[in-house]
C-alpha positions as CSV (number, residue, x, y, z in Angstrom):
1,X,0.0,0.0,0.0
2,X,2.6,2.6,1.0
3,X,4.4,1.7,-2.7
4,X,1.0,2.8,-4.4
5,X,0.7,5.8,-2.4
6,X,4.7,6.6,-3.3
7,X,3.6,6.3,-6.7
8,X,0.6,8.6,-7.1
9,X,2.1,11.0,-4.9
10,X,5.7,10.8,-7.7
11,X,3.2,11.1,-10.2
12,X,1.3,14.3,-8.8
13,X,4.4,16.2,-8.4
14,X,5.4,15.2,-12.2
15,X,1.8,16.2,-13.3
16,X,2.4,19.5,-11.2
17,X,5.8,20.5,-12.6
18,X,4.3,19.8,-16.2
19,X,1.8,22.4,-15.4
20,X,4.3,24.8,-13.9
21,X,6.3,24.2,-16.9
22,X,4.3,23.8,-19.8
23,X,3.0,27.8,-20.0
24,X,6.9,28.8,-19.8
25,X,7.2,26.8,-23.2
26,X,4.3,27.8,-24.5
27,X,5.9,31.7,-24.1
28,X,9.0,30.7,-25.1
29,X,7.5,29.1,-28.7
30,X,5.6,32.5,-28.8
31,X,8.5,34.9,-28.2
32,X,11.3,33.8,-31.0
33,X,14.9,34.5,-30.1
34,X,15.5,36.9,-33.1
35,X,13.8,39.4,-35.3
36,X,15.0,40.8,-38.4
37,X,13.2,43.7,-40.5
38,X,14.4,44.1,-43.9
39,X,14.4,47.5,-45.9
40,X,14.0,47.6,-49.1
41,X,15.0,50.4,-51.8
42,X,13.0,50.4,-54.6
43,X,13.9,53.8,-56.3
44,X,15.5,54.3,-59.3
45,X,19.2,53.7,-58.3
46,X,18.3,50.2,-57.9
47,X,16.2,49.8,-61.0
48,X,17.4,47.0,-62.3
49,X,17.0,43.0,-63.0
50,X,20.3,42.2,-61.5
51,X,20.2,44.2,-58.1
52,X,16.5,43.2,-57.6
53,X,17.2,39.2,-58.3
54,X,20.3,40.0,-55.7
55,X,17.7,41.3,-53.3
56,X,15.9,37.9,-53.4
57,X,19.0,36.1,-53.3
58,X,20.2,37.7,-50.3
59,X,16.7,37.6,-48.6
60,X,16.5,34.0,-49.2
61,X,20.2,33.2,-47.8
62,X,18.9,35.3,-44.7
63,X,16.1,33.1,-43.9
64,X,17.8,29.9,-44.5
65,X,20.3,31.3,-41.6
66,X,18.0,32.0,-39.7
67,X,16.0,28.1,-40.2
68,X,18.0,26.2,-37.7
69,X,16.4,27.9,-34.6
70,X,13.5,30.1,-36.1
71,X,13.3,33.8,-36.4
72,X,10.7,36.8,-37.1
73,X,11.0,38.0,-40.4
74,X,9.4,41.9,-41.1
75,X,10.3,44.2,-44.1
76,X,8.7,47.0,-45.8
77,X,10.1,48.9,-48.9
78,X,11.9,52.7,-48.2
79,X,8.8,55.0,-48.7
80,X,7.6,58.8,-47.8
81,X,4.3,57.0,-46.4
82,X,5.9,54.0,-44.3
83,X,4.5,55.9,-40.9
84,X,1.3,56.8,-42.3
85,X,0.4,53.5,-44.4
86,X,2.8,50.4,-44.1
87,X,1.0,47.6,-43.9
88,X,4.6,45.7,-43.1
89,X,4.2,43.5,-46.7
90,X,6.6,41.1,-45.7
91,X,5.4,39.1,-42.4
92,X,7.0,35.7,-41.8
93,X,7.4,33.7,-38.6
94,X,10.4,30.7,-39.0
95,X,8.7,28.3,-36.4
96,X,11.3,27.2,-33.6
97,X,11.6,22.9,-33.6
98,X,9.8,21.4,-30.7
99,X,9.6,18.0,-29.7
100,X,6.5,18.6,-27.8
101,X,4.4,19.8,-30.8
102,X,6.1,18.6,-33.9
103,X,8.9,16.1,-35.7
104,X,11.8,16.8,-37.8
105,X,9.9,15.8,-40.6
106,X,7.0,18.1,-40.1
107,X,9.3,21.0,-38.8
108,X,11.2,21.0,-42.2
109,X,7.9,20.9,-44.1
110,X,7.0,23.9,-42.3
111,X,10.0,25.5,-42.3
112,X,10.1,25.3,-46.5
113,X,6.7,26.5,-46.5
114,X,7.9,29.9,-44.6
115,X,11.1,30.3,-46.8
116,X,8.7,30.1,-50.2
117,X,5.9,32.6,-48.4
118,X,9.0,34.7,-47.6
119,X,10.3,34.7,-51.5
120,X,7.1,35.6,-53.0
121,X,6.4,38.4,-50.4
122,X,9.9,40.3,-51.0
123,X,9.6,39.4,-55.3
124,X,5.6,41.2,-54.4
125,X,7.1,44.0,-52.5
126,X,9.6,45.0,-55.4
127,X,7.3,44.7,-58.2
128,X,4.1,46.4,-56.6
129,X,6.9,49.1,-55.9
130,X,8.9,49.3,-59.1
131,X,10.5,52.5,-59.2
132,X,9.9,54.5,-56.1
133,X,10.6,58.4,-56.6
134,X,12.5,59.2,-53.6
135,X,14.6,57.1,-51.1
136,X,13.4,58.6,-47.9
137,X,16.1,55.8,-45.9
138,X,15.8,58.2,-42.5
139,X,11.8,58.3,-42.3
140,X,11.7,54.3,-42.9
141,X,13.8,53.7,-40.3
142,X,10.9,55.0,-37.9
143,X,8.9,52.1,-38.7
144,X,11.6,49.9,-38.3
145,X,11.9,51.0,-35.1
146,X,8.1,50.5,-34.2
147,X,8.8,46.4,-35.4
148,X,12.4,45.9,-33.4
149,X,11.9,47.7,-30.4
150,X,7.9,47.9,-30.3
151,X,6.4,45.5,-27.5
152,X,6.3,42.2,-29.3
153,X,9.9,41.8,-30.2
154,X,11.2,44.0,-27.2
155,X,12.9,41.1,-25.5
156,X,14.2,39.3,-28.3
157,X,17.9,38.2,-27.7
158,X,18.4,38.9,-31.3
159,X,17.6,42.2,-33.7
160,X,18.8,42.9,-36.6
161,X,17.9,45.3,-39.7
162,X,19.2,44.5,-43.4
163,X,18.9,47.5,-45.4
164,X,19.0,46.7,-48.7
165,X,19.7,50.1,-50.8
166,X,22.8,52.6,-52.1
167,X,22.2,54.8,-48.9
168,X,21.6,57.7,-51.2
169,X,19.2,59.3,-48.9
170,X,16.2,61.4,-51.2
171,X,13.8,63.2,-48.6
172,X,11.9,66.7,-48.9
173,X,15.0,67.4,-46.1
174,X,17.9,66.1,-47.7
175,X,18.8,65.3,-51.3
176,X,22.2,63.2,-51.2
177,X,21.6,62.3,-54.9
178,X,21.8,66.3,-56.2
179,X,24.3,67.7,-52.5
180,X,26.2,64.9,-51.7
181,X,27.1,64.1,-48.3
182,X,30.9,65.3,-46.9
183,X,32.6,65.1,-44.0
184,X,32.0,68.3,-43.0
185,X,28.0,68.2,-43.8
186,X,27.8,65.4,-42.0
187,X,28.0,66.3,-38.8
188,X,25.4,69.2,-39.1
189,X,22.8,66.8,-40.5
190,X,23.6,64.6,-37.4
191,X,22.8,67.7,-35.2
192,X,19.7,68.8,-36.9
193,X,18.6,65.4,-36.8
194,X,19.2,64.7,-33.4
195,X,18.0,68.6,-31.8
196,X,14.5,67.6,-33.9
197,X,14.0,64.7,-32.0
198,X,14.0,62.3,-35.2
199,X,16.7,60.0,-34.8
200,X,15.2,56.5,-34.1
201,X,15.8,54.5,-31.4
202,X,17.4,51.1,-32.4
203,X,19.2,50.4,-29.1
204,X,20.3,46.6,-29.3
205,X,20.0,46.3,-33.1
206,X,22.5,44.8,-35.5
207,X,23.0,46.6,-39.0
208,X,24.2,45.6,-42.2
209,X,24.0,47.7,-45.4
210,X,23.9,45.4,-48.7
211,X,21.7,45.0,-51.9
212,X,23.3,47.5,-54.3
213,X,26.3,48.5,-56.4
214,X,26.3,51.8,-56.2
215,X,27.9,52.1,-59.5
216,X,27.0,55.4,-60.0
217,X,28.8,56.8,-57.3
218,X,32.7,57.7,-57.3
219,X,35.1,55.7,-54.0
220,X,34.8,59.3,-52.0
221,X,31.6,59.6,-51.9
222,X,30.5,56.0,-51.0
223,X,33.1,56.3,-48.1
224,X,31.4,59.6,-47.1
225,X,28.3,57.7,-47.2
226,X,29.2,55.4,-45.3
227,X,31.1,56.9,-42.8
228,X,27.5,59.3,-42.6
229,X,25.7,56.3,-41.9
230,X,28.2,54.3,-39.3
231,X,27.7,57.5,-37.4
232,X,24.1,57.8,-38.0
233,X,23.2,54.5,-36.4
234,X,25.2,54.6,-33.6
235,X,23.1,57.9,-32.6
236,X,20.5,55.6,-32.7
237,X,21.9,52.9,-30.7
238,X,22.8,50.4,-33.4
239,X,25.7,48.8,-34.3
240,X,27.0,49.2,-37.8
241,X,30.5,48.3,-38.8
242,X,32.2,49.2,-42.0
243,X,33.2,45.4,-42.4
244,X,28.7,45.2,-42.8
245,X,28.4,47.4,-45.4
246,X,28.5,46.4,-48.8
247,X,27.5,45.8,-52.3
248,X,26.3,42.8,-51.1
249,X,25.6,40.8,-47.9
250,X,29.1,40.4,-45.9
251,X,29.8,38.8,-42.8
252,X,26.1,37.5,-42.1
253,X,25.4,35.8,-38.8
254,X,22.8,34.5,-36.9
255,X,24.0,35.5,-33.7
């Protein structure tokens, strides 16, 4: 008799901790480690097959990356109206495995199912967007902000932003396509920006610049560019190295 009473008395404390436990997986499934927003630039600089197909390329090498232990996925192309009216076109979710609610099997299936919703959403987003008319990359950035370090992904271990674009910013404030960017202007944008309040906050967020040539521009003013933007971010809290900006997608990790 005392054995049977051992027994159910191991079992209700097994029960017990499955009940303590099982709503801490259940968050944990619900909250994924990372979340990465791509931003896409759609304007004329970019206008072509080859940097578009590399933008698919690149978005797809992402989010196979990012397969092994599951990931967020948000994007929206570079737009004057991203505040007003993104409707955040690309919206993926790269389930996390679980033995509890799934096998490997099923988990891959899924998983392929994501990477092909995530193709056709970023191939939709360029083509509904073809040639945008300005490259407001600074307003953009604001909604970006709203997705990495709004409530739902504000305790992600991971964030990360992938702008894919020449950095060529084209806004009703400042034109870096007709009065390129120096060393000297730089600074005083920075200012402005900062005393008006309308530098974003991406504390904890990962940056890398990739997705176009920039052919059109000469070495100086890519490296102004760039050294604009390095500073820019780190105003806003986020890390962006010169060895993550690029033509094209260098030094990609997961973590």
């Amino acid at each position: 008799m005392k054995q049977r009473w051992h027994v159910r008395i191991v079992r209700s404390a097994l029960a017990l901790v499955w009940l303590c436990v099982l709503p801490a997986l259940t968050a944990c499934r619900q909250q994924p480690a990372t979340i990465v927003y791509l931003l896409l630039d759609v304007s004329a600089s970019t206008n072509s097959p080859a940097v578009r197909a590399e933008y698919l390329r690149e978005a797809d090498a992402i989010a196979m990356a990012l397969s092994q232990n599951g990931a967020a996925i948000r994007g929206d192309v570079i737009g004057t109206d991203a505040l007003n009216n993104s409707s955040l076109p690309i919206q993926v979710d790269i389930p996390t495995y679980s033995m509890f609610n799934s096998t490997p099997e099923k988990h891959a299936k899924a998983v392929r199912q994501v990477l092909a919703t995530l193709h056709r959403q970023v191939e939709t987003a360029i083509q509904e967007n073809a040639r945008a008319q300005s490259t407001p990359i600074m307003e953009s950035l604001q909604m970006a902000q709203k997705v990495l370090n709004g409530s739902q992904f504000a305790h992600c271990e991971q964030k990360q932003l992938i702008v894919f674009s020449d950095m060529v910013q084209e806004s009703s404030a400042y034109n870096f396509a007709k009065n390129p960017i120096t060393a000297s202007q730089s600074r005083a944008v920075l200012d402005a920006e900062q005393k008006a309040h309308r530098i974003p906050d991406l504390a904890g967020v990962k940056v890398w610049k990739t997705g176009s040539s920039a052919e059109h521009l000469s070495d100086e003013r890519i490296l102004n560019l760039q050294a604009f933007w390095i500073a820019y971010f780190r105003l806003a809290g986020a890390d962006l190295q010169a060895d993550r900006y690029g033509s094209s997608l260098l030094n990609y990790s997961v973590n």
